[in-house]
N, C-alpha and C positions, 0 to 999 in steps of 0.2 A: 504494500500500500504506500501511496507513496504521500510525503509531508503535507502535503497541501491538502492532502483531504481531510488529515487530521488538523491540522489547522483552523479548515474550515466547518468543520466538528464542534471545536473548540469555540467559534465564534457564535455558534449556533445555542449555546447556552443561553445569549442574552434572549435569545426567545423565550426558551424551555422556563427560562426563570421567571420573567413576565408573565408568563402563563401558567406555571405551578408555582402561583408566587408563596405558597404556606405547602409547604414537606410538610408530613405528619412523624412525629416524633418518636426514634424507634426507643423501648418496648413499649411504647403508650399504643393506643387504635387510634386509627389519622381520622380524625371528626372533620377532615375535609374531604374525607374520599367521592360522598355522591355529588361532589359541585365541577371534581373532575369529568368535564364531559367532553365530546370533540364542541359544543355549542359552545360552551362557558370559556374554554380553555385559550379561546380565540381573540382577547380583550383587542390586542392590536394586529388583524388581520396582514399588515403589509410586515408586523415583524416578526410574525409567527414562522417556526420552522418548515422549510418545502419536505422533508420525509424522513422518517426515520427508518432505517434496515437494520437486518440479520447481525449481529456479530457472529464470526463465526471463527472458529480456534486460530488458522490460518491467515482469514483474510477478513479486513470488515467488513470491506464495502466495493461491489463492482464499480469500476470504469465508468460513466456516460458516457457515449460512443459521441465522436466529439463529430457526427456529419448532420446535425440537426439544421433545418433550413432558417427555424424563428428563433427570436428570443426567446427564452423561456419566460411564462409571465407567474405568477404571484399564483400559487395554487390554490383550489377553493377552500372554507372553510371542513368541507366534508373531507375532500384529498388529502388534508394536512395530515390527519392524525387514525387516518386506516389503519397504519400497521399498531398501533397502540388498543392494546385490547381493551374490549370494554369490562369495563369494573377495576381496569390496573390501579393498583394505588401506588404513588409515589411514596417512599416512606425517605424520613430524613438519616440513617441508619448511624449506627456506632461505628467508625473504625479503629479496630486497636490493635496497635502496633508493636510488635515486639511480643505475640501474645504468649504466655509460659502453658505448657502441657502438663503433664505427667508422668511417671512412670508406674504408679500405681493402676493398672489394669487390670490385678490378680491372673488368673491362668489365660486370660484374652491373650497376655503375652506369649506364652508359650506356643498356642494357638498360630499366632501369629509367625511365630519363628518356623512352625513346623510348615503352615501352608507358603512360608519360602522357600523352604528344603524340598517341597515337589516340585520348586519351578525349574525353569533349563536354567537359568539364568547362577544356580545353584549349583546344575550338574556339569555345567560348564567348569564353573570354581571348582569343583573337586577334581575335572579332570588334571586341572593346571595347579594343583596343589602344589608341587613341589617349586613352581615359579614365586610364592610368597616366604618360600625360606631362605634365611642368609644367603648359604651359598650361592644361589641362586641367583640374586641381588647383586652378589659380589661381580657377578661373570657378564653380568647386566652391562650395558655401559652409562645409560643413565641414570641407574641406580647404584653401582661402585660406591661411590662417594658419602652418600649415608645409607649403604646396606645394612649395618647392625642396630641403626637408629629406626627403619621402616620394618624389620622382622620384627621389632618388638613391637610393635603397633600390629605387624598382622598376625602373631604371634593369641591374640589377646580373642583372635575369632579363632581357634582350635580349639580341641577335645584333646584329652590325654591318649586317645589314639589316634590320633592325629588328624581326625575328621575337621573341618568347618564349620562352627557354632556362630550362627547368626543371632546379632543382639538387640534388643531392644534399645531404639533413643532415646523416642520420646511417643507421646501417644496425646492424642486430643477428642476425648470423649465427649460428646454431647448431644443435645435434639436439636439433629439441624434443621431437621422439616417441619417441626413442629407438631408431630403427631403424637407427641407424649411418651414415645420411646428415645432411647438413646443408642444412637449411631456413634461410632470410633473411626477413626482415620490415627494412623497408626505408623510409626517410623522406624522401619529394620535395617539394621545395617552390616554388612560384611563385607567382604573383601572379595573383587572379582579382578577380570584381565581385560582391560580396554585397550581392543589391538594388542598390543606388545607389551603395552602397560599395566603392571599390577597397581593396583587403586583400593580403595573403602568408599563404597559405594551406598547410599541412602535407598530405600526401596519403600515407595505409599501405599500401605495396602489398607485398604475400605473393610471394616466388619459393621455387618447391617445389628438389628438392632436383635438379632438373634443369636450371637456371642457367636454361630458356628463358622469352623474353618471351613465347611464345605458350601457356606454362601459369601465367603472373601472374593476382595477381588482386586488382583497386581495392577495401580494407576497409571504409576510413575515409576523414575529414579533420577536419582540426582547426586554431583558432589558439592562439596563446601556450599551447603546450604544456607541461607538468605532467611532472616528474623521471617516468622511465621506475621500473616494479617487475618486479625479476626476479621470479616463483617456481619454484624448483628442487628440484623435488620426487627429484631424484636420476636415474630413467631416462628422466623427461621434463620439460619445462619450458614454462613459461607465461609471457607477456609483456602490459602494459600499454600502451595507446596514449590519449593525449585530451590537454586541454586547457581553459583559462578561454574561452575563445571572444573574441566580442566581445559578448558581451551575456547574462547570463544563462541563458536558454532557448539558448544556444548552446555551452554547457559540456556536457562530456562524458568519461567518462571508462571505457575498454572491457576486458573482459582477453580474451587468445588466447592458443590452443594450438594445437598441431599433433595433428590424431587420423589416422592412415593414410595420414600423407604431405601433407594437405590443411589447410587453416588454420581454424581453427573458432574463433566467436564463443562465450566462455562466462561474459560475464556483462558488461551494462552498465549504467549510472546517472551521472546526477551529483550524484557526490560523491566517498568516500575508499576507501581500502583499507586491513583491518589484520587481522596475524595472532595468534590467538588460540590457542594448541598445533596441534594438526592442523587447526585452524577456521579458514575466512577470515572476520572481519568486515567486510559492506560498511557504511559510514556513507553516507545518500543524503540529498540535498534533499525539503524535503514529508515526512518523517517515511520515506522510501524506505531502502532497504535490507535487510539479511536477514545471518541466521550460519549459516553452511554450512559442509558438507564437500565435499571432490571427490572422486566417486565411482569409484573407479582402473579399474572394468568398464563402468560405460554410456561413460565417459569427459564427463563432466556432474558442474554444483555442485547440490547439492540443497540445500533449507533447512529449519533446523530449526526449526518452527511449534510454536506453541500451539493451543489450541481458546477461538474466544469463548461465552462462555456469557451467555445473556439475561439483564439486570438483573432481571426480573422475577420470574425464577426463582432468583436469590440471593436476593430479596427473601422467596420463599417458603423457602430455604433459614434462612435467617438468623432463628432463632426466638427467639433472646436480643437480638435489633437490636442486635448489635454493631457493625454497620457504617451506620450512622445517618448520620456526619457526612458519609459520600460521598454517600447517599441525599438531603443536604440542599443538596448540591452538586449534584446531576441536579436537581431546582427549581428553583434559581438559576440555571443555565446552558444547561440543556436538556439535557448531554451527561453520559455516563459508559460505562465499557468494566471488562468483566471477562473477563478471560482465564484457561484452566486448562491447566497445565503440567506435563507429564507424569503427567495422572492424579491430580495429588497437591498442588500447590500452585494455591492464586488469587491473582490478581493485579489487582486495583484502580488504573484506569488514571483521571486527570480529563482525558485529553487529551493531544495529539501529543509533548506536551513534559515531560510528567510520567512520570518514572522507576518509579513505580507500589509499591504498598505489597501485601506477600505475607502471604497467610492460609494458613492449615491448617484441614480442616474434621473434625472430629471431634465425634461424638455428639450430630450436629445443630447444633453449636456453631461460629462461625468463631476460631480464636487466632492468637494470633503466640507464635514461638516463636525460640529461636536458631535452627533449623533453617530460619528462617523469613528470619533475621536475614542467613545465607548467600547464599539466593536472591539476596538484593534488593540483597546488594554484589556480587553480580556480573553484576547489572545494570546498576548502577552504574558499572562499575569497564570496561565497555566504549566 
């Protein structure tokens, strides 16, 4: 995905917020929830958001196919908010950061250690057992150098007969879904061989609210993992799992929930998480990420998008060449991006890293305005 559309994501808040101007308070009940309607929601039609889509683990938001013949104009009050289900409630939720687990789980542990001992992931490690002993380290060449300092470290996942004893980290017990039962998400670790590399390895394994290893289920894995994020959205709640890896392309970073008892993936990337009123912002590597809400009925983040509109066609917009000096920058560099924002604002993008400069278009004219001034810090300001 690339910058600009999170950008323009990001600038789309000042809608959402105008329009959900009162979040309901999580664990409180949001005594605002039946005024959210697509009617009410619509105070100021030309700064309401053009749509909101799918998040989806990978990618947020498709492309607009940039061969469209119109300008796009201001969508209806019905269009705006289709994909927002009806009865969604925005809640204002908890984020807590740094959140501490457990390792009191009683025999869940055990459980949990064993239903990693059936995975391949397992019988891999015992093939290569003999790769996490000194010697072995020693003959290493990227390992030489502190061979007797990393055997004792994997040293620590053996049995006295020399098997691999995967241990418990940490574990995060509780009703995520709000059904009155409690679900666990669960953190095992041991020692495996990534590629050539012997490592200690994190592994997320899900037990539902029926304590059995025969309803677990292998999420993730990860290394040198990343302070846990509660979100507490009040009836239900959401959990963070990832890590810096050991190598860039090996970073990760997931969030879960529980929907019907079961664990659901809903939303990954590497990069950060942050909360924005009822909005998550994800911050992602490669210009990646997206500003969403979660949607309390499909039970799904969605994201709030912009529309790109062709250069070409600002070009024919743009009948005073107000915007000249971007035009002079698509020559010199080959690239430029304009994005339109609920209908009502543009956004002049040079690139994945530029914060983007907001127009208003009027009577054929592009201006900047303080109205214009808002957008673009809080663009900024994400």
């Amino acid at each position: 995905m690339k910058k600009k559309k999170f950008l323009g994501a990001v600038a789309a808040v000042l809608a959402l917020t105008a329009a959900f101007s009162a979040c309901s308070e999580a664990p409180a009940e949001n005594e605002n929830a039946e005024a959210i309607t697509s009617a009410e929601t619509t105070a100021s039609a030309a700064e309401t958001t053009e749509a909101v889509s799918e998040a989806d683990t990978e990618q947020v938001t498709e492309d607009t196919e940039e061969t469209e013949e119109e300008v796009p104009q201001a969508a209806s009050e019905e269009e705006r908010f289709v994909q927002i289900s009806p009865g969604n409630e925005f809640i204002d939720y908890k984020f807590i950061e740094n959140y501490q687990g457990t390792s009191d789980i009683g025999d869940l542990a055990d459980k949990a250690v064993e239903f990693l001992k059936e995975s391949e992931y397992y019988a891999d490690s015992m093939e290569n057992a003999d790769k996490f002993k000194e010697e072995s380290l020693k003959e290493f060449k990227p390992t030489s150098d502190n061979a007797e300092k990393l055997a004792e470290e994997f040293a620590y996942y053996f049995d006295s007969d020399g098997n691999i004893q995967p241990k418990l980290n940490i574990a995060y017990p509780k009703d995520y879904d709000g059904d009155g039962n409690t679900e666990t998400f669960a953190v095992v670790d041991m020692p495996i061989m990534q590629g050539e590399y012997p490592i200690v390895r994190s592994f997320l394994i899900f037990a539902d609210s029926t304590n059995s290893k025969e309803n677990m289920t292998l999420l993730s894995d990860a290394s040198h993992l990343f302070d846990t994020l509660m979100l507490d959205y009040g009836d239900f709640k959401q959990i963070t799992f990832g890590g810096f890896g050991t190598c860039g392309a090996d970073e990760r970073n997931d969030l879960y929930g529980v929907v019907n008892g079961k664990a659901k993936h809903l939303y990954g990337m590497r990069g950060e998480f942050f909360k924005k009123d009822c909005f998550l912002s994800a911050f992602g590597a490669q210009g990646g990420g997206a500003f969403m809400y979660y949607d309390t009925v499909a039970c799904e983040y969605r994201a709030i998008a912009g529309e790109d509109i062709p250069i070409e066609k600002i070009k024919e917009m743009d009948t005073t060449n107000a915007l000249s000096e971007f035009y002079e920058w698509l020559d010199e560099h080959g690239f430029l991006y304009a994005e339109l924002i609920g209908g009502r604002y543009y956004v002049m993008l040079r690139g994945a890293m530029d914060t983007g400069t907001v127009y208003l278009y009027e009577n054929g004219e592009f201006i900047q305005t303080e109205d214009c001034k808002d957008v673009r810090d809080a663009i900024t300001a994400i």
